[in-house]
C-alpha positions in Angstrom: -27.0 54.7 -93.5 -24.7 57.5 -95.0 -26.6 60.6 -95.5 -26.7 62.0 -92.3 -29.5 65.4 -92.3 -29.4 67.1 -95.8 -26.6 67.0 -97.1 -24.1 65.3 -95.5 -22.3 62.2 -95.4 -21.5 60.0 -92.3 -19.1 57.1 -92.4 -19.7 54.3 -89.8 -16.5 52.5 -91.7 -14.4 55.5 -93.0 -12.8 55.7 -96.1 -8.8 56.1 -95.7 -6.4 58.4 -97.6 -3.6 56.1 -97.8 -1.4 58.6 -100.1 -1.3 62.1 -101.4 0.9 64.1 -103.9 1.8 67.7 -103.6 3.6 69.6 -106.2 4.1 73.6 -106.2 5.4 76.6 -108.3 8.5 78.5 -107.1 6.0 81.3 -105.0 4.9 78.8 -103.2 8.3 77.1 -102.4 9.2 80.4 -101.0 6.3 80.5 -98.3 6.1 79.2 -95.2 4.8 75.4 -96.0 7.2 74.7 -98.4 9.1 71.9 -96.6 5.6 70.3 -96.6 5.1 69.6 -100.1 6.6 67.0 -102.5 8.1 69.2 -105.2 8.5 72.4 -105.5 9.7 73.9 -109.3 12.3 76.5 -109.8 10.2 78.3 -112.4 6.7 78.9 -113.8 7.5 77.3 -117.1 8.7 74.0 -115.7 10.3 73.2 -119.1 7.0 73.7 -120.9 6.1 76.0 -123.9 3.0 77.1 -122.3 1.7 77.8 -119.2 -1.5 75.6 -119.6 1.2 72.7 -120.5 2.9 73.7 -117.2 -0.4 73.5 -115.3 -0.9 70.3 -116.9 2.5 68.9 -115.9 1.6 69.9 -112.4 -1.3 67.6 -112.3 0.5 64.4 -114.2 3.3 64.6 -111.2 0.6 65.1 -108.0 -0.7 61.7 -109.4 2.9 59.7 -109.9 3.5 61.3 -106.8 0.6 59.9 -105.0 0.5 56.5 -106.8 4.6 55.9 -106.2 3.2 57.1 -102.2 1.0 54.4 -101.9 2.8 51.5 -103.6 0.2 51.4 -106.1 0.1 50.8 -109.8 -2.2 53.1 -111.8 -4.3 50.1 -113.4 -5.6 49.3 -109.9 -7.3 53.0 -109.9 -10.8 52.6 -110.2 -11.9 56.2 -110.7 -10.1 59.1 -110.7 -12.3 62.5 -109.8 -11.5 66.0 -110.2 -11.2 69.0 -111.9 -9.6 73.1 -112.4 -10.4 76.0 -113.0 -9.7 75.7 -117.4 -12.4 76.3 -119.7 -13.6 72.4 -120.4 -11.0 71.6 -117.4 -8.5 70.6 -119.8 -5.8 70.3 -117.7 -7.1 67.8 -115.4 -8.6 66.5 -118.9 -5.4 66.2 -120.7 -3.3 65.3 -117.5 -5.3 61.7 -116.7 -4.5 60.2 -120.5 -1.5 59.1 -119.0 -3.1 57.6 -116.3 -5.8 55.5 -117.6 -8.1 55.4 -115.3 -11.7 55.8 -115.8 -12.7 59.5 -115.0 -15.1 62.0 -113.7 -14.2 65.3 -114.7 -15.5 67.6 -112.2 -16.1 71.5 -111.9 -16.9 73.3 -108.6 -14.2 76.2 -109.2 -12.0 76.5 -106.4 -13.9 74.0 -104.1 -13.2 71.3 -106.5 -10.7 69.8 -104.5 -12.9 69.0 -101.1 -15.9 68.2 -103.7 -13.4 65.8 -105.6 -12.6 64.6 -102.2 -15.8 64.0 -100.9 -17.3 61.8 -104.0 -14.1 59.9 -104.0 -14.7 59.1 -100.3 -18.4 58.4 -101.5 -17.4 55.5 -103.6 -15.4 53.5 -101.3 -17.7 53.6 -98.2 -20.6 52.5 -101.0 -18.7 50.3 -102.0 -18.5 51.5 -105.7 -14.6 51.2 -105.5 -11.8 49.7 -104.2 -9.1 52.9 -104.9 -9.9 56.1 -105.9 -8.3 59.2 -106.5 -9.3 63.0 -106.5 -6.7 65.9 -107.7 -7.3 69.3 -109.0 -4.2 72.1 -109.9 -4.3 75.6 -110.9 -1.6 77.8 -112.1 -1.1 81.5 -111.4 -0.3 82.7 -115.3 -2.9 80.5 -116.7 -5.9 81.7 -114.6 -5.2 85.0 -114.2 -4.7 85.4 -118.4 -8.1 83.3 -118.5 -10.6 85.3 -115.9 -8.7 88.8 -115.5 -5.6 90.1 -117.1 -2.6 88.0 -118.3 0.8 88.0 -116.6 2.2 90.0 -119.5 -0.1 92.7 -119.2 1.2 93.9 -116.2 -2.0 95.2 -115.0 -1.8 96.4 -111.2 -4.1 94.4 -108.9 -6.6 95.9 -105.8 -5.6 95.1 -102.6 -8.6 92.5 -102.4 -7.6 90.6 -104.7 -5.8 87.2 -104.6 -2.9 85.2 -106.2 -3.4 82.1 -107.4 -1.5 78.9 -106.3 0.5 77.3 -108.6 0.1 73.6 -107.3 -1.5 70.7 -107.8 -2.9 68.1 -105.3 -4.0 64.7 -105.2 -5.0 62.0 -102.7 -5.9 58.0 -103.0 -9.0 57.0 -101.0 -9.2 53.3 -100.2 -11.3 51.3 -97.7 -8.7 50.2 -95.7 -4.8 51.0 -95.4 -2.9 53.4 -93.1 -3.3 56.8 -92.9 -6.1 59.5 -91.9 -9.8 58.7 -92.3 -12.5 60.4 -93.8 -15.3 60.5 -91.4 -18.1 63.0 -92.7 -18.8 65.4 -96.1 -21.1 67.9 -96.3 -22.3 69.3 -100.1 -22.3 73.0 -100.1 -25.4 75.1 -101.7 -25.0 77.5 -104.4 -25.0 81.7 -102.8 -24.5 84.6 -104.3 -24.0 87.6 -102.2 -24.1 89.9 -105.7 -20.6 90.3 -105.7 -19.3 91.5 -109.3 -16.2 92.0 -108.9 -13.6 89.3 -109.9 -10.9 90.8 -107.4 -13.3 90.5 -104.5 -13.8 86.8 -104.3 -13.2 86.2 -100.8 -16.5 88.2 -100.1 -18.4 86.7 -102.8 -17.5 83.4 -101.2 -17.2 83.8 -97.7 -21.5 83.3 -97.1 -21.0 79.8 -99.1 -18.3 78.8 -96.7 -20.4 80.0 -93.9 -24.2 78.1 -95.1 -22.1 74.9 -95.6 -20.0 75.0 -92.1 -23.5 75.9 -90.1 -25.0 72.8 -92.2 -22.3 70.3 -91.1 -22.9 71.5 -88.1 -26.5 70.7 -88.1 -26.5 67.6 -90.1 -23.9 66.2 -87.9 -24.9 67.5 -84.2 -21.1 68.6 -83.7 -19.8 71.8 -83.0 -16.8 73.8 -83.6 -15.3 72.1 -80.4 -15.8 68.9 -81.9 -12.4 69.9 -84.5 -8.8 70.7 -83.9 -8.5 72.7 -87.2 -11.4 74.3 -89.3 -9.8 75.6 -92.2 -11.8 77.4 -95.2 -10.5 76.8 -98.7 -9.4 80.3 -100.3 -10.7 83.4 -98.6 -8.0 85.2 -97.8 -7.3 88.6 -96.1 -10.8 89.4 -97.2 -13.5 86.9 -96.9 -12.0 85.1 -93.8 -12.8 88.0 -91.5 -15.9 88.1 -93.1 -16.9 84.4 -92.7 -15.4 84.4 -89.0 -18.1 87.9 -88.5 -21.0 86.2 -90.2 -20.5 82.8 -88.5 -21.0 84.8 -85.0 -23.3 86.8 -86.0 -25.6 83.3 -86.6 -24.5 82.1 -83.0 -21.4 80.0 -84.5 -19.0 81.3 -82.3 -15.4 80.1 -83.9 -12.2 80.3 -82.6 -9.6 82.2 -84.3 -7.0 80.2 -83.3 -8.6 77.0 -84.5 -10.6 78.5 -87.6 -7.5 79.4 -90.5 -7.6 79.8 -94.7 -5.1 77.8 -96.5 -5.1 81.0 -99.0 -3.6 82.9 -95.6 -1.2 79.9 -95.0 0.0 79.2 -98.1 2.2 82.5 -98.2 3.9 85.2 -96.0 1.2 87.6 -96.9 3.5 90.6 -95.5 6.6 89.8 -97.3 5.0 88.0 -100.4 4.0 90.4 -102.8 0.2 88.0 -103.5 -2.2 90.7 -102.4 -5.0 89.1 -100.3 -3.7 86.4 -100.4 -3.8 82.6 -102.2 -6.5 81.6 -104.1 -6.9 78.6 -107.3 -7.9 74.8 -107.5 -4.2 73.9 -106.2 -4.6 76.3 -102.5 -6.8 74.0 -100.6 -5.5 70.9 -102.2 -1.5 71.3 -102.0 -2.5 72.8 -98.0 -4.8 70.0 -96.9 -2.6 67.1 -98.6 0.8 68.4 -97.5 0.9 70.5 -94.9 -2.4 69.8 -92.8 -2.2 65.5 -93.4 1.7 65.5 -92.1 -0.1 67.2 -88.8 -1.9 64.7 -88.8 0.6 61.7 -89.3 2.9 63.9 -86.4 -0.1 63.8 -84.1 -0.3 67.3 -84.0 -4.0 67.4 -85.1 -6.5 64.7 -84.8 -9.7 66.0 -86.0 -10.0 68.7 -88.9 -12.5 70.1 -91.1 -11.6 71.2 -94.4 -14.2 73.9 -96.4 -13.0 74.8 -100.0 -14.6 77.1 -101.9 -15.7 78.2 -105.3 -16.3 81.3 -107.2 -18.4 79.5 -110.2 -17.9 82.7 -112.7 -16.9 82.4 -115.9 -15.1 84.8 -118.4 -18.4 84.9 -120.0 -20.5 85.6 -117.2 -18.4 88.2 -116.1 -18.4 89.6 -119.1 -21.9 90.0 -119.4 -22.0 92.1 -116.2 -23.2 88.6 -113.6 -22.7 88.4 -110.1 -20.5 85.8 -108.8 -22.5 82.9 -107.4 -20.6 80.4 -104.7 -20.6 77.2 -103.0 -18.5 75.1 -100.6 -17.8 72.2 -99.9 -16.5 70.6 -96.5 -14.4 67.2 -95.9 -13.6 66.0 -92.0 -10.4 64.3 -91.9 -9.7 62.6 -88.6 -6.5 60.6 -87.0 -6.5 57.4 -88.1 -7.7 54.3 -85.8 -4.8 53.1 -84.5 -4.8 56.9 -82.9 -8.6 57.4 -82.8 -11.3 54.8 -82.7 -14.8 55.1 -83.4 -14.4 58.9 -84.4 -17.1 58.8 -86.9 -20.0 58.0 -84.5 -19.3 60.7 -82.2 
């Protein structure tokens, strides 16, 4: 049986990421991870005439990046899953025409890479597929010209708000192969804390992040001892606090040495001028499948639970004077066998 309480999903046989992709803008090549990712461009413009083409271009090379990884050629993809942040996510959209592979285009904001993640790993322990793969990307100029001002504009930024990644990650899921396993999900609920604000998003998402970890928690019967590594997707200087607060608050006592944000490891927030820090479809993705996996392969971690979230706004809603509703989505990533058996059941 794989639904385990709820909402959550519980692998007896866990699904395997056998290889990932990572590919960055230049901001992110100049913050402390960068050795851990694949490519890192010079430039925002990559070459392109546009920055959605740019964003685009990310997501095409995250996938020839992951396929070349695992040895695999793209007409043995049985799915590909995943999303951004784009009206109509047209650059995940446009980016998989190359690749072929039948597609579900999927929006969850800036969770969409643990929720892309989580269905992939879905599929293979159901048996629905033999590869799949789950990428989402985001780029800095493109988001922040779609949901708030455009680079040009030159607009100057509260300190609570974040910078969005330029990056694009993706992984291929298989049932069997080398590398970590995939040994639980959990699917977040939507909250809304009635947040406005589009530069406060790390509050506005920090009480998703928080229902979904406590319901892993429940669903599963572990607790935060159970993981090396809890790491929330993008709530920065902001809604991490927060979410670390709330969690003891609720008797969820957490670590701060074992509960991070990729959107706080991403950059040097005190030399890197990115305000609350990282934020974007590409934070949690280019993080988990660069610099948290190669922890993994080095043995430095061996059980890690990853919690993107998602501010589901819209320019529209916004507009139109909505609050900010959230959700977030958690994916535990463990050693592989040959390092861990029977991790799943415990």
């Amino acid at each position: 049986m794989i639904l385990q309480g709820r909402r959550s999903w519980v692998y007896e046989q866990p699904p395997v990421i056998v290889a990932t992709g990572t590919v960055v803008g230049p901001d992110e090549g100049q913050g402390p991870l960068a050795s851990d990712f694949d490519l890192v461009h010079p430039d925002l413009e990559m070459g392109q005439p546009s920055w959605e083409k740019s964003e685009r271009l990310l997501m095409e090379q995250a996938t020839e990046i992951a396929l070349e990884h695992a040895k695999l050629s793209k007409d043995k993809l049985n799915f590909f899953v995943g999303g951004d942040l784009m009206n109509q996510i047209i650059s995940t959209s446009f980016a998989v025409r190359a690749l072929e592979a039948p597609y579900i285009g999927m929006f969850g904001a800036c969770s969409t890479s643990m929720e892309s993640l989580a269905v992939a790993s879905l599929m293979i322990a159901s048996g629905a597929a033999d590869y799949a793969m789950a990428g989402t990307c985001s780029h800095n100029c493109t988001v922040e010209k779609q949901f708030r001002y455009p680079t040009e504009y030159g607009s100057q930024k509260p300190p609570t708000a974040q910078y969005t990644v330029t990056g694009a990650g993706a992984s291929i899921v298989a049932r069997s192969g080398e590398g970590p396993v995939i040994t639980a999900a959990t699917i977040g609920k939507v909250m809304d804390l009635g947040i406005k604000d589009p530069f406060n998003m790390g509050a506005a998402m920090a009480p998703a992040a928080v229902d979904t970890i406590q319901g892993h928690f429940q669903d599963t019967g572990r607790t935060p001892g159970y993981y090396d590594l809890i790491v929330t997707g993008d709530l920065a200087g902001v809604g991490h606090p927060l979410a670390l607060e709330m969690l003891g608050r609720n008797g969820v006592p957490m670590e701060q040495t074992t509960f991070r944000d990729c959107g706080l490891m991403i950059y040097d927030v005190e030399k890197q001028k990115v305000q609350a820090g990282g934020s974007g479809c590409g934070c949690s993705a280019v993080v988990t499948y660069g610099h948290l996996l190669k922890r993994i392969h080095k043995g430095e971690l061996g059980r890690i639970l990853v919690v993107a979230t998602g501010a589901l706004l819209s320019p529209l809603s916004y507009q139109q004077g909505e609050s900010i509703p959230c959700v977030a989505h958690a994916v535990a990533i463990e050693a592989g066998h040959s390092k861990r058996q029977g991790g799943a059941n415990r």
